[in-house]
N, C-alpha and C positions, 0 to 999 in steps of 0.2 A: 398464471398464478397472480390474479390482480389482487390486491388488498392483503396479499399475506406479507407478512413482516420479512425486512432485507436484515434482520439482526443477527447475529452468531448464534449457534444451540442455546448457549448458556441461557440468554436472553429470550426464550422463543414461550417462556412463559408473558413475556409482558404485553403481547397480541391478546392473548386468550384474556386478563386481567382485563384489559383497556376494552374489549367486545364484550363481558359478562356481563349481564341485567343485575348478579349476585350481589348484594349488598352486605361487607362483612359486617360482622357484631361491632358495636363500637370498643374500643381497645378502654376498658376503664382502668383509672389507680387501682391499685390495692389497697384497700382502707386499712388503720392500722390495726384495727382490730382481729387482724387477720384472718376475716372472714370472707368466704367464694366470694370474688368480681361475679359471678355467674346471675346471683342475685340482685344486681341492679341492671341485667338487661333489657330495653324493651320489650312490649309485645310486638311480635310480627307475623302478618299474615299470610298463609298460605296454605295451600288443598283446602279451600273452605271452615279453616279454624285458622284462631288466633291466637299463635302458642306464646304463651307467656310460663316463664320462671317461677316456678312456686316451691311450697314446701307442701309435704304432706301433716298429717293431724299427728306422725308420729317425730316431724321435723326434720325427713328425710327429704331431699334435694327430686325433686320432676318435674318433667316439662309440662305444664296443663292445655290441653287443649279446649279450645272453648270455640262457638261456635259465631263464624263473622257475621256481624250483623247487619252489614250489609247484606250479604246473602239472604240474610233471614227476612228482611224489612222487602226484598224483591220476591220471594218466594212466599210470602203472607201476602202481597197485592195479588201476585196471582192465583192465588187460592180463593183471594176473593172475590178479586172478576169473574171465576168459575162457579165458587159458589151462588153470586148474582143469578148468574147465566141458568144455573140447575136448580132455583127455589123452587119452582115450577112441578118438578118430578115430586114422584113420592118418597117419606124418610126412608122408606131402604134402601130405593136407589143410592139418593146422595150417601147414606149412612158405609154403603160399603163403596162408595167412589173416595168418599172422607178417608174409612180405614185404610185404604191403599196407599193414598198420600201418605198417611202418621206410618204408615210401616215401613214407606221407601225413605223419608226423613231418620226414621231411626234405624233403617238397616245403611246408612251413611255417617251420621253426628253421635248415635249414640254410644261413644265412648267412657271410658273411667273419668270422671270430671266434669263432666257436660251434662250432666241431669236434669240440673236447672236450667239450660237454655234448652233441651229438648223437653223439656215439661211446660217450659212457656211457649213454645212454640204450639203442642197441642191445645193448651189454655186459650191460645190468640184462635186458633182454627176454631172451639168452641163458642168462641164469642161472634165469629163473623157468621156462622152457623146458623145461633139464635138470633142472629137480628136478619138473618135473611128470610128465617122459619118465619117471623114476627111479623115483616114484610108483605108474607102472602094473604092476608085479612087486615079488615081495620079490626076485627073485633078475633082478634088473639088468645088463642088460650096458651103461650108456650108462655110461660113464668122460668122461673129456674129450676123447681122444685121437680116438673117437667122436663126441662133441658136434663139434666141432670142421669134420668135416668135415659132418655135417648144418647144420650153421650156415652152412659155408662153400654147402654146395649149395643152400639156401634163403634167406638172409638176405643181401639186398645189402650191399655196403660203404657206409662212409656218405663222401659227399664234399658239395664245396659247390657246392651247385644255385643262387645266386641271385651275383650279380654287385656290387660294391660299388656305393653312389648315384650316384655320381659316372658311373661307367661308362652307368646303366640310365638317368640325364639327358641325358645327351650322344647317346642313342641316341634319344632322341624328342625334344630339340630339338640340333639339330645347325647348327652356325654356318657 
């Protein structure tokens, strides 16, 4: 039993403390206005979002998830290495290799709150699109006016594929 703790029961949680990655919330005052400490917590990352404290538009208390952007900034490089890679093909190819991508990004990120980082996310994928389209001639006919409707005809819109917690708890314990 090398490395386990020689301390009494009581104590046999301060092994587990002292080995955990888990970084608690920071312990804040209570302001006097005795309003949630909850609300001046960081944001902190993890499963690919960076849940931050918020309010809703009606002032109620949630956790927002929002989409790391690191993740995002390494998954647009590769999207666009790929796209480099497949100017070549024709737009239907790439058009439904594209839609594959935007629908595995949004069957992942597209949560309650994150609309605007999965709408930028397809916005960046349109843009490295048309400059790769742009790429395969000097003499170009993809304008935006163009882009536009190839985007419209291959790339889904982005909406919210997942349901808040509360909804997707109540659906598998149900009182």
């Amino acid at each position: 039993m090398t490395g386990q703790p020689t301390a009494p029961i009581k104590d046999g949680l301060a092994w587990i403390r002292q080995t955990s990655r888990c970084s608690p919330y920071p312990a804040w005052p209570r302001p006097a206005s005795g309003r949630s400490t909850l609300m001046r917590s960081r944001p902190r990352p993890g499963a690919g979002f960076t849940h931050i404290c918020a309010t809703s538009r009606r002032g109620r208390f949630w956790i927002r998830r929002k989409t790391d952007s690191k993740r995002v900034r390494a998954k647009l490089a590769e999207v666009k290495a790929e796209i480099r890679r497949r100017r070549c093909l024709p737009i239907p190819d790439q058009g439904r290799w594209l839609a594959a991508v935007i629908r595995g990004h949004q069957a992942y990120y597209a949560v309650p709150g994150n609309s605007d980082a999965v709408n930028a996310f397809r916005t960046q994928v349109i843009r490295h699109w048309r400059t790769a389209l742009r790429h395969r001639s000097q003499r170009t006919r993809i304008n935006w006016a163009r882009m536009n409707r190839i985007a419209t005809r291959w790339i889904p819109q982005t909406r919210t594929v997942h349901p808040f917690p509360q909804a997707r708890f109540a659906a598998t314990h149900p009182r």
